[in-house]
C-alpha positions as CSV (number, residue, x, y, z in Angstrom):
1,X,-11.7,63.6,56.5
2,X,-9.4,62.7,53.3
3,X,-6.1,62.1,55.5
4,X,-8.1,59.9,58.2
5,X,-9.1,57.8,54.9
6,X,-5.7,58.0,53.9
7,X,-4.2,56.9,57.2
8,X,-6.9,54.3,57.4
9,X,-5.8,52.5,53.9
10,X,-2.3,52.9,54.8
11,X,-2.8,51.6,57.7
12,X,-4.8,48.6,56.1
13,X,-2.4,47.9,53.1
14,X,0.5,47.6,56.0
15,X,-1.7,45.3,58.1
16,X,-1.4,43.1,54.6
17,X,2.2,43.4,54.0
18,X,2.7,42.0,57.5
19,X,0.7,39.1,57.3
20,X,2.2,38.0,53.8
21,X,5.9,38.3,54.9
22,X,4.7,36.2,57.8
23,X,6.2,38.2,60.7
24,X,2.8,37.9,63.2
25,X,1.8,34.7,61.8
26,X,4.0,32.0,60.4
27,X,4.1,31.1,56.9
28,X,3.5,27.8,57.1
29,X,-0.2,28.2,59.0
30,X,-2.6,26.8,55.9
31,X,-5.7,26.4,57.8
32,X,-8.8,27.8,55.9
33,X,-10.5,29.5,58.8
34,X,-7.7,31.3,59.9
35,X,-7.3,32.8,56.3
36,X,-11.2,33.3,56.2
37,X,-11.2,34.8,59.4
38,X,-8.6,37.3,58.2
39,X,-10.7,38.0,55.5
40,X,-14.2,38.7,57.3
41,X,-12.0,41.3,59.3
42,X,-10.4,43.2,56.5
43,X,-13.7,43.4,54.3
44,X,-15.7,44.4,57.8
45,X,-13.2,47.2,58.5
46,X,-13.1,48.1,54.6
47,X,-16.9,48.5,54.8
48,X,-17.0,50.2,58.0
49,X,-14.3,52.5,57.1
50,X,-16.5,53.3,54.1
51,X,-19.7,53.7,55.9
52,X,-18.4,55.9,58.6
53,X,-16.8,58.2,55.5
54,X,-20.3,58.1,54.1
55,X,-22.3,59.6,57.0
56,X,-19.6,61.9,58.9
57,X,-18.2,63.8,55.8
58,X,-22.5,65.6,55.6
59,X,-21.4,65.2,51.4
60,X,-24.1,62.8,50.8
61,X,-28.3,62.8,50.5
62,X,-30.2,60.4,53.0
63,X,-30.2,58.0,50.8
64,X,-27.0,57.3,50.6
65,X,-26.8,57.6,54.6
66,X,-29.7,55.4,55.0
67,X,-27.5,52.5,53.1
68,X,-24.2,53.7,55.3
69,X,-26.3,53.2,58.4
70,X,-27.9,50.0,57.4
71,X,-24.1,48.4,56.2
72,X,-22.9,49.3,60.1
73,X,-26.3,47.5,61.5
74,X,-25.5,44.5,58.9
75,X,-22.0,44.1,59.8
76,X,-22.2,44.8,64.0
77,X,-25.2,42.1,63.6
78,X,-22.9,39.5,62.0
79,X,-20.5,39.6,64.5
80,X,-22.5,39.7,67.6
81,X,-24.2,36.4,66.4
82,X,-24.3,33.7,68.5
């Protein structure tokens, strides 16, 4: 489970290193939603990637599963929103 977090970040911090040098989107694109759009994805996959670790690793009580699980409802929820 520790190298498909590994992979996962990796995988993450070169997602960010592409959009800062500008190769997928241009440089000049300054429009606030795309940016905050960008952002609602990273911190959805950062907290998925978190919750999934939380509840498939068996490392951690209920309680701690119960929150996992509820984070995945919160954040499918916000995106199938109308």
């Amino acid at each position: 489970m520790k190298r498909v977090m590994i992979v996962l970040w990796v995988v993450i911090i070169i997602a960010l290193v592409v959009m800062h040098t500008g190769v997928l989107v241009p440089l000049d694109v300054t429009d606030a939603t795309t940016s905050a759009g960008i952002m609602q994805i990273f911190i959805s996959v950062g907290l998925l990637a978190t919750a999934l670790y939380v509840i498939l690793s068996k490392k951690y009580d209920a309680d701690v599963q119960k929150w996992a699980f509820g984070v995945i409802g919160t954040i499918v929820g916000y995106w199938l929103k109308p």
